[in-house]
N, C-alpha and C positions, 0 to 999 in steps of 0.2 A: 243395532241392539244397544238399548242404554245400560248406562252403569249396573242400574239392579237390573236387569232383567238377564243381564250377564252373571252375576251375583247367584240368583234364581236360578239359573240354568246350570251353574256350573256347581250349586247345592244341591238339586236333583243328582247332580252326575256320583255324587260323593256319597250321597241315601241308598240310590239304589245299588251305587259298590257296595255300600255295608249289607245290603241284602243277596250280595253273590252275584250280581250282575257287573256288566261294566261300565267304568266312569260312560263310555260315551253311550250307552244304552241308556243312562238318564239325563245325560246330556241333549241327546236327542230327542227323548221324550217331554222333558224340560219346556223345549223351546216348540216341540208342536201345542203345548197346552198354549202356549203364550202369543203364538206368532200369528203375522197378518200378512198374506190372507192365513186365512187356517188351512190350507193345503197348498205343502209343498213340492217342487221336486227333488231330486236328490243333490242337483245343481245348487236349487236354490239352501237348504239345510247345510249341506257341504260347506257356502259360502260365511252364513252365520255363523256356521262353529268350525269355522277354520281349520275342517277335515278333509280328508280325501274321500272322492266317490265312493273308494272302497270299502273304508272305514264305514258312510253313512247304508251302503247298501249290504253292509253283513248285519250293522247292527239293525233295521230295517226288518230285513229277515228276521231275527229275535224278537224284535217286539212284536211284529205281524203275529209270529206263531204262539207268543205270551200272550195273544189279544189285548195288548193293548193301542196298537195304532191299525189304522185302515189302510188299507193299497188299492187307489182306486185309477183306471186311466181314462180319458178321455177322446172321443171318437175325433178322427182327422189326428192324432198326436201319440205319438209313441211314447212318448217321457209317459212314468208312473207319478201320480202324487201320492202323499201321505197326509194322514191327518190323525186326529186327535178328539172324534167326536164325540158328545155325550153317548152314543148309545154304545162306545166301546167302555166304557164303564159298567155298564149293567153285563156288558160280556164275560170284563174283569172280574166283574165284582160272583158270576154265576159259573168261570173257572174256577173262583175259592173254596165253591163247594164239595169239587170233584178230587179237586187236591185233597181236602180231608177227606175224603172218605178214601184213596188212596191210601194215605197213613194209618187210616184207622185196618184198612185189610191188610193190609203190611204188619201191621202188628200182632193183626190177628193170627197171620200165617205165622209169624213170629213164638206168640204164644203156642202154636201146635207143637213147632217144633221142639220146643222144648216142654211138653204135657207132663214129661217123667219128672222133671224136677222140684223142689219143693217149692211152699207158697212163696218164701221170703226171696228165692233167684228169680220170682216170676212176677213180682213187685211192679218194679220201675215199667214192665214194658206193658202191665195193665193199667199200672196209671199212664202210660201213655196213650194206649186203647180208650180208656175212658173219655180222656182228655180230647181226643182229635175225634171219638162217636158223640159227646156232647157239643162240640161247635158243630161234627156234621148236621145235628140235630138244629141248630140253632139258627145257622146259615140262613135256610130257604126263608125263615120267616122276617129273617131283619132283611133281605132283600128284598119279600114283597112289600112291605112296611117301607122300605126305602123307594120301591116304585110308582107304589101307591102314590105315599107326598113327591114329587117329582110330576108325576103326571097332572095331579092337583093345580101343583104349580106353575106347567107349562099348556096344560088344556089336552095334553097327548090319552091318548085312547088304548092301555096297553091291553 
């Protein structure tokens, strides 16, 4: 790994900590965007980021289940590889939808339970309602619009 791309990797690790994740969840994320080949094993990511199996296979787990990396294995080989392909972005990117609308029912349960009370204690958590029903609304369409050009671009048939 060179200079930047060690730099890169280890700035991902420090982003997706500020988003509640850990250093090495974008650590490893980091370097599946970057690396060659584009599928790993846990051997090999382990070796780059100077982890333990352990570390690369909890954090592994997290990302699988975030959708954002792949687990794929290979027939005659028990090693699992990872990767980082585009269409786990169109996955990423149509988990974002479900997360808002999550907040948005959260909120709304939210608001029931408090129905007795007046409009100004029930302020903050309808503008949060609004807030998280208008991206939910807004979502589906910038990602077909993002699939759209994408497909355009690569000749794919979505």
């Amino acid at each position: 790994m060179t200079d930047a791309e060690s730099r890169f990797v280890e700035e991902m690790g420090q982003m997706l900590a500020s988003y509640g994740m850990t250093p090495m969840s974008g650590r490893m994320w980091g370097w599946l965007l970057i690396c060659e080949p584009p599928e790993q094993t846990a051997a090999e990511i382990a070796d780059a980021l100077h982890a333990s199996r352990g570390a690369i296979s909890g954090t592994a787990r997290l990302l699988a289940n975030a959708g954002m990396i792949r687990r794929t294995t290979r027939r005659g080989d028990r090693r699992e590889y990872f990767s980082a392909p585009p269409e786990t972005f169109e996955s990423f990117l149509e988990s974002a939808g479900r997360i808002y609308r999550q907040f948005r029912e959260m909120a709304e349960r939210g608001l029931e339970a408090m129905a007795d009370r007046p409009p100004e204690s029930r302020a903050r958590l309808e503008e949060f309602r609004d807030v998280f029903a208008f991206v939910e609304r807004e979502v589906p369409a910038v990602i077909d619009r993002f699939l759209r050009e994408e497909a355009g671009k690569t000749g794919r048939k979505d």
